[in-house]
C-alpha positions in Angstrom: 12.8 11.5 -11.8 13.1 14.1 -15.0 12.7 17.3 -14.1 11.0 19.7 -16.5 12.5 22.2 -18.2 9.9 23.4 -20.5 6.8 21.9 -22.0 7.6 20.1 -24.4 11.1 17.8 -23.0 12.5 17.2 -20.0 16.2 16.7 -19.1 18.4 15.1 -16.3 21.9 14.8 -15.4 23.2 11.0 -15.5 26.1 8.9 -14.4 26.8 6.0 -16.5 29.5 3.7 -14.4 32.4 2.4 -16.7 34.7 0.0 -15.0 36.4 1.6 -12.2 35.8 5.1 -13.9 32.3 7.0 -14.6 30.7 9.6 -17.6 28.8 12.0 -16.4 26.4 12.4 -19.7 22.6 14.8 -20.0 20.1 13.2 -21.1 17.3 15.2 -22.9 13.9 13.7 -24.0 10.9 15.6 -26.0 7.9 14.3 -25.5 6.8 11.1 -27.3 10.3 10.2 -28.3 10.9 7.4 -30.2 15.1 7.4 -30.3 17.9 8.6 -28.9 21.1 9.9 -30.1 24.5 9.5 -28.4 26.9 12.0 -28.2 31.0 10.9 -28.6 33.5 13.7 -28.4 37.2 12.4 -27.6 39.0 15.9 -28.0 38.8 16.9 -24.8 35.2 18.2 -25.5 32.1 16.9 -24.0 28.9 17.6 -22.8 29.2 21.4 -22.1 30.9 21.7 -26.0 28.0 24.4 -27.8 29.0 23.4 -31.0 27.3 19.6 -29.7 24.5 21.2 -27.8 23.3 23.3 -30.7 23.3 20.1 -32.9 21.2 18.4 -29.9 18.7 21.1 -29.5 18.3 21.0 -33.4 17.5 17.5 -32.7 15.6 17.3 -29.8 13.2 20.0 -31.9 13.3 17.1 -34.4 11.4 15.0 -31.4 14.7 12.6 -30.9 16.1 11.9 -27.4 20.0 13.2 -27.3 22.7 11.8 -24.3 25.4 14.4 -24.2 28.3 12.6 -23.1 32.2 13.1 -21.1 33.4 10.2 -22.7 36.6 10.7 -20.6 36.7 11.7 -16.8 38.8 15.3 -16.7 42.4 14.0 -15.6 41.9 11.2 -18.4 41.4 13.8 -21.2 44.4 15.6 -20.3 46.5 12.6 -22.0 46.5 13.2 -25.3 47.2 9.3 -25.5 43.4 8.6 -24.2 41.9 11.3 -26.5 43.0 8.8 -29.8 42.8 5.9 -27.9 39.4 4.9 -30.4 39.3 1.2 -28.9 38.7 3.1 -25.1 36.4 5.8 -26.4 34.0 3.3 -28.2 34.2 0.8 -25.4 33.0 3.6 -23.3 30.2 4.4 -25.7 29.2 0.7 -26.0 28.8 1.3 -22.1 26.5 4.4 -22.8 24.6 2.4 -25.4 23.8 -0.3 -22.5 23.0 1.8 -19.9 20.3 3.3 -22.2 18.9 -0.2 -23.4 18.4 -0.8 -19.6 17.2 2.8 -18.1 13.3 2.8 -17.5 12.8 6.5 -19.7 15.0 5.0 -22.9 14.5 1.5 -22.7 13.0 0.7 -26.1 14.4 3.6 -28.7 15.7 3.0 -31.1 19.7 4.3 -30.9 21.9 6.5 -33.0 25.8 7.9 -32.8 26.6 11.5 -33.0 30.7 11.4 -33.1 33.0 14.4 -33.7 36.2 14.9 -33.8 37.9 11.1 -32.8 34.4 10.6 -31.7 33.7 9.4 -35.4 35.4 6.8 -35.2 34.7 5.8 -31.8 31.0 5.7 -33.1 32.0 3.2 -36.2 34.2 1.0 -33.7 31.1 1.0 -31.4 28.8 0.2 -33.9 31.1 -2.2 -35.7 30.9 -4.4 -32.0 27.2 -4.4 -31.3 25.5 -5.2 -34.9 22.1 -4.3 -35.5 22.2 -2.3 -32.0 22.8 0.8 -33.8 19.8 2.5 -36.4 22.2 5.5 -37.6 25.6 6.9 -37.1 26.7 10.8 -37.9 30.3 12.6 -38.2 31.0 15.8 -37.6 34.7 16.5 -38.9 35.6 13.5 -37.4 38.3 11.0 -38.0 36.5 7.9 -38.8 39.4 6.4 -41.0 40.8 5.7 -37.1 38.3 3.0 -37.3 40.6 0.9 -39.5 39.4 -2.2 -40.5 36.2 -1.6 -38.5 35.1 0.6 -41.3 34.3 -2.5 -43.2 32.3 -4.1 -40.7 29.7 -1.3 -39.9 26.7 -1.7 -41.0 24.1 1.8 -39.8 23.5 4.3 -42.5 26.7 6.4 -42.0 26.6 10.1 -43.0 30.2 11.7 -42.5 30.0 15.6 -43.0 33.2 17.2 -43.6 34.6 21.2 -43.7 35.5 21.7 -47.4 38.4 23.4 -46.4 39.7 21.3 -43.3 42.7 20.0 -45.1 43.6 16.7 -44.9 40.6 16.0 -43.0 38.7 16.0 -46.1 40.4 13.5 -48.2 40.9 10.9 -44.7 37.3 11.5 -44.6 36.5 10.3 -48.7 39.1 7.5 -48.0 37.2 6.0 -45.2 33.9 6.3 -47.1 35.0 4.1 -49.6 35.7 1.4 -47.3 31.9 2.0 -45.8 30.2 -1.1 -47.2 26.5 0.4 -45.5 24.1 2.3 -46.4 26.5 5.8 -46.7 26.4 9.9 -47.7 29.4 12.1 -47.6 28.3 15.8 -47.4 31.3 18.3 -48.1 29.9 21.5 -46.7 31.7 24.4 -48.8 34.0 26.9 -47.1 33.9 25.1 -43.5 36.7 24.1 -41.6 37.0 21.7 -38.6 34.9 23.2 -36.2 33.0 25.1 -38.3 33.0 28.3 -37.1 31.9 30.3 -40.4 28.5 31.9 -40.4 25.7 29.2 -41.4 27.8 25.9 -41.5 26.9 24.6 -38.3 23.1 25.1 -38.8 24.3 23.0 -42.1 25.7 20.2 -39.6 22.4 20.4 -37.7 20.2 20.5 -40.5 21.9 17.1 -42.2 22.1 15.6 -38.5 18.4 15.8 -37.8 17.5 15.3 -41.2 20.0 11.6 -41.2 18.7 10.8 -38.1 14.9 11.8 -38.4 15.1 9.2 -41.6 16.6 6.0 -39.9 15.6 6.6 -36.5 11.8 7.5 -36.5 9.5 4.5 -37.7 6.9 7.6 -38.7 9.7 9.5 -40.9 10.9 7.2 -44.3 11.2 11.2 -46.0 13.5 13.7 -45.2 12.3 16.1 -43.2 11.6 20.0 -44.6 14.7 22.0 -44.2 
């Protein structure tokens, strides 16, 4: 059962069984919610990561579902091999997707990908494998040109958001837009780097997030949303 935390979502903590491992993930849902957004981190960050919760609760305000995920159990993401190992991480967020087409409060909403990090393009991979599945994927500093050839093949409205001055991040980032053949934004937030730490940017991250997802995701929403 959810319990309530307040009176207007409720929230739970989930195990989502991956082959001979297991995620532990929360799942929030407001009331009424139509979709859900997935949460990939590969760094070594997951679930408890505040930069990912902020952007949740931003969403979750928005009236969108949010799974905050481990993609990687604790002694995995201490190998820096697993951490951009994309092929693992999306295969284990393909196993998130699934396990919230078939659980009785998701079943039905409509999906998006929140990646960060090598989470990005864990999220294109993912979405790249399970056409159609998908209604929206978002990247947070992320790495999606990892994706390789994937890139290509995805097919979600894709909004990569980028720290202006996060180095080579930036231009990996404009290269893999080009090779988006979707629906696509690239949002260059000035004077951010990659975790954005600098006063404002994050609520920037949030505020394109929500706004990306509230456009693709919710059958009521075909605007953007006031900022």
């Amino acid at each position: 059962m959810l319990t309530p935390t307040s009176q207007w979502f409720k929230t739970r903590e989930v195990i989502i069984r991956c082959a001979q491992r297991r995620m532990l993930a929360t799942l929030s849902i407001p009331s009424g919610a139509q979709a859900v957004v997935a949460f990939a981190h590969g760094s070594g960050s997951g679930r408890f990561s505040a930069r990912n919760q902020f952007v949740a609760s931003v969403l979750q305000k928005a009236g969108l579902a949010t799974l905050l995920l481990d993609l990687l159990e604790d002694e995995e993401a201490e190998v820096q091999q697993n951490v951009f190992d994309i092929e693992l991480l999306a295969s284990r967020l393909n196993d998130a997707a699934n396990w919230l087409r078939d659980d009785v409060d998701t079943r039905g909403m409509t999906l998006g990908f929140f990646g960060a990090s090598t989470g990005g393009a864990a999220a294109l991979l993912a979405e790249s494998q399970n056409p159609k599945r998908v209604g929206a994927v978002v990247s947070r500093g992320g790495r999606p040109d990892l994706a390789g050839n994937a890139l290509e093949q995805v097919s979600a409205p894709t909004l990569l958001i980028v720290g202006g001055n996060d180095g080579a991040v930036v231009e990996l980032n404009e290269r893999a837009f080009q090779r988006l053949r979707c629906p696509k934004e690239i949002v260059v937030v000035p004077g951010a780097t990659h975790l954005f730490p600098e006063p404002g940017t994050l609520e920037e991250v949030a505020r394109l997030a929500r706004n990306w997802f509230s456009r693709y995701l919710l059958s009521e929403s075909n605007e953007e949303v006031n900022p």
